[in-house]
ROTORPA-883484 format. One record per residue (C-alpha): x, y, z. Coordinates in Angstrom, 2 decimals, decimal comma, padded with zeros to 5 digits. Layout:
<node><east>X</east><north>Y</north><up>Z</up></node>
...
END
This chain:
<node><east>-012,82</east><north>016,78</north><up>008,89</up></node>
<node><east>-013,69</east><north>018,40</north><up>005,43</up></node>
<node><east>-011,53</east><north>018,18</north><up>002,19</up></node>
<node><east>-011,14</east><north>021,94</north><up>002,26</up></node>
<node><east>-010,19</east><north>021,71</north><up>005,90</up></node>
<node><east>-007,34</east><north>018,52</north><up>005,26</up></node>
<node><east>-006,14</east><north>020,68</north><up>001,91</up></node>
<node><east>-005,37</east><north>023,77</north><up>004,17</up></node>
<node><east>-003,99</east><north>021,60</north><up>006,90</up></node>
<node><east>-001,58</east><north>020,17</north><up>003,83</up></node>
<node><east>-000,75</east><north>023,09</north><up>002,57</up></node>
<node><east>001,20</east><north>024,35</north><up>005,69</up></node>
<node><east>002,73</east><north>020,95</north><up>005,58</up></node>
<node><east>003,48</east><north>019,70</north><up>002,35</up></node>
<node><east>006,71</east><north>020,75</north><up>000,72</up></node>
<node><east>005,86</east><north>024,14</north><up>-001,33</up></node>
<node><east>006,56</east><north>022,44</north><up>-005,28</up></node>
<node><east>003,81</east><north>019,74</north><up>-004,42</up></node>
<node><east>000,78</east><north>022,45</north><up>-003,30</up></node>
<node><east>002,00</east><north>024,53</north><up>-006,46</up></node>
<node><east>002,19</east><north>022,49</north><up>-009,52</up></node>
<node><east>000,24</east><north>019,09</north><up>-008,37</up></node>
<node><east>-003,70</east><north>018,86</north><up>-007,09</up></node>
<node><east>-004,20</east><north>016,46</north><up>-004,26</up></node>
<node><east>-006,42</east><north>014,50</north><up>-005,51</up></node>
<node><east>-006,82</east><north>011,66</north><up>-002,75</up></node>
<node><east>-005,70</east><north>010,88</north><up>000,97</up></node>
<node><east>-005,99</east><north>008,24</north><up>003,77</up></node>
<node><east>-005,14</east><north>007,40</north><up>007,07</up></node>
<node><east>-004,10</east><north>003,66</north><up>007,46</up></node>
<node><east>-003,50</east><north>002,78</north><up>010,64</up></node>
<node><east>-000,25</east><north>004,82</north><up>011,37</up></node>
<node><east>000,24</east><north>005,58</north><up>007,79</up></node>
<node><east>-000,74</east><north>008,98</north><up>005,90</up></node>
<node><east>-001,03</east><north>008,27</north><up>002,21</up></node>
<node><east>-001,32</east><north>011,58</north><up>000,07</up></node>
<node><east>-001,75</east><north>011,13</north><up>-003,53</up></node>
<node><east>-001,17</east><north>014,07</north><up>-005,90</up></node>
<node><east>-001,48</east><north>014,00</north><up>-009,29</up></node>
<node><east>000,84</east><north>016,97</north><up>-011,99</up></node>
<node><east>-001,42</east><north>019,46</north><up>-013,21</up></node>
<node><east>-001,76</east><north>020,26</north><up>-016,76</up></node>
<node><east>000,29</east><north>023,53</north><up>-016,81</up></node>
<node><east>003,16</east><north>024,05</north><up>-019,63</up></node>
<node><east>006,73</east><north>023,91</north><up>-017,87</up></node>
<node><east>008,88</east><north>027,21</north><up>-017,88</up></node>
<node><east>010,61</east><north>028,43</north><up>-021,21</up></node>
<node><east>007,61</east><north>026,33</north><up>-023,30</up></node>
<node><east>004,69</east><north>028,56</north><up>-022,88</up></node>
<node><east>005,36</east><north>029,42</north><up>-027,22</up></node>
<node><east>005,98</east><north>025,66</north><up>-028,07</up></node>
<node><east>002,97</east><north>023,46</north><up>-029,31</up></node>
<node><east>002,74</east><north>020,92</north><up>-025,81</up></node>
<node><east>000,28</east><north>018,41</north><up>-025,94</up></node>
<node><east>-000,12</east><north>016,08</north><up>-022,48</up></node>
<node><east>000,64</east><north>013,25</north><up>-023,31</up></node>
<node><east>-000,33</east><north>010,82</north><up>-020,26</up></node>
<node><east>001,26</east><north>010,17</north><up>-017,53</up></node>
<node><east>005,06</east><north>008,06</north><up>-015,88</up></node>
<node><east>004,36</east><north>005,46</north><up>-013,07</up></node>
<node><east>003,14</east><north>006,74</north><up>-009,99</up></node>
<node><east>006,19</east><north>007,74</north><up>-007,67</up></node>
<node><east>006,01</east><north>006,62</north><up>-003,57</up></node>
<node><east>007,83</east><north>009,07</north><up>-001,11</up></node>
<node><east>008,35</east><north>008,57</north><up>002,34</up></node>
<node><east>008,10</east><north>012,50</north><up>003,68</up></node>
<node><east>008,82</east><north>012,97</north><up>007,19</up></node>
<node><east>006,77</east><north>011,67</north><up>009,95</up></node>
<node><east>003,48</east><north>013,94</north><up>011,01</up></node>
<node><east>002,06</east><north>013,45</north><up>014,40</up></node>
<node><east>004,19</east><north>010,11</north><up>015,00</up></node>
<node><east>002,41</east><north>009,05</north><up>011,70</up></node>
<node><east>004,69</east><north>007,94</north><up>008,64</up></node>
<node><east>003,81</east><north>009,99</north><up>005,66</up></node>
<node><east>003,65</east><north>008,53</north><up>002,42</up></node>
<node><east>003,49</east><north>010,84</north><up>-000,69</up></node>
<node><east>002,42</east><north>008,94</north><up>-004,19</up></node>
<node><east>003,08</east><north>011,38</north><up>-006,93</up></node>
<node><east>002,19</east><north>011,14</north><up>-010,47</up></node>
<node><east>003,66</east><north>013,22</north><up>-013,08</up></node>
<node><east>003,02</east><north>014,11</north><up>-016,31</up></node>
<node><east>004,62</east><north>014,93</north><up>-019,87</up></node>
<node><east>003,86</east><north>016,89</north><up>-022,99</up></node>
<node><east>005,01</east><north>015,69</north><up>-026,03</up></node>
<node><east>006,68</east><north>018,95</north><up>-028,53</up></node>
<node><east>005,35</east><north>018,82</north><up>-031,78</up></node>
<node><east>007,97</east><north>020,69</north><up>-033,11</up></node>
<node><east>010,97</east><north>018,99</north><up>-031,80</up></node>
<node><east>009,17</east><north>015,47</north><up>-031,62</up></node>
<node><east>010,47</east><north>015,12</north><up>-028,16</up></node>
<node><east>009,04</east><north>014,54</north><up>-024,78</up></node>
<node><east>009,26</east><north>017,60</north><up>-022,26</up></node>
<node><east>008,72</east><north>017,17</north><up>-018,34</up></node>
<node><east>009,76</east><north>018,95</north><up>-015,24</up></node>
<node><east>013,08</east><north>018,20</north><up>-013,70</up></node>
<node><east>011,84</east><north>017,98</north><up>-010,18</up></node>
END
């Protein structure tokens, strides 16, 4: 199966906040495992789109169990990312 094929496929079952504001940028099927790795793209949060955001890196990747697909556990590893605000000196991320 293609990439473009498994990324449609994902799309209609992924939760909706994943296929918007993270690229999947890995999967695999182990055994009767589905590992989906998705990584936070580089987009400014809402209410910051004036502020001066740099990215600064990433936090630890994040493991999910997601609900079973096909009698296959699902296993969502999600890394996000933050911005540091130049003007307030603090560090902004998404409240997922």
């Amino acid at each position: 199966m293609s990439s473009d094929s498994l990324l449609a496929i994902a799309n209609l079952l992924l939760p909706e906040v994943l296929v918007t504001y993270f690229d999947l940028t890995k999967h695999e099927i182990k055994g009767e495992e589905l590992h989906f790795y998705f990584t936070e793209l580089n987009t400014l949060p809402d209410g910051y789109n004036d502020a001066k955001l740099h990215s600064k890196g990433f936090f630890p990747q994040a493991t999910v169990q997601d609900f079973p697909i096909r009698g296959k556990n699902v296993f969502l590893h999600i890394t996000r990312r933050r911005w540091f605000n130049e003007t307030s000196g603090k560090v902004v991320t998404r409240d997922w």
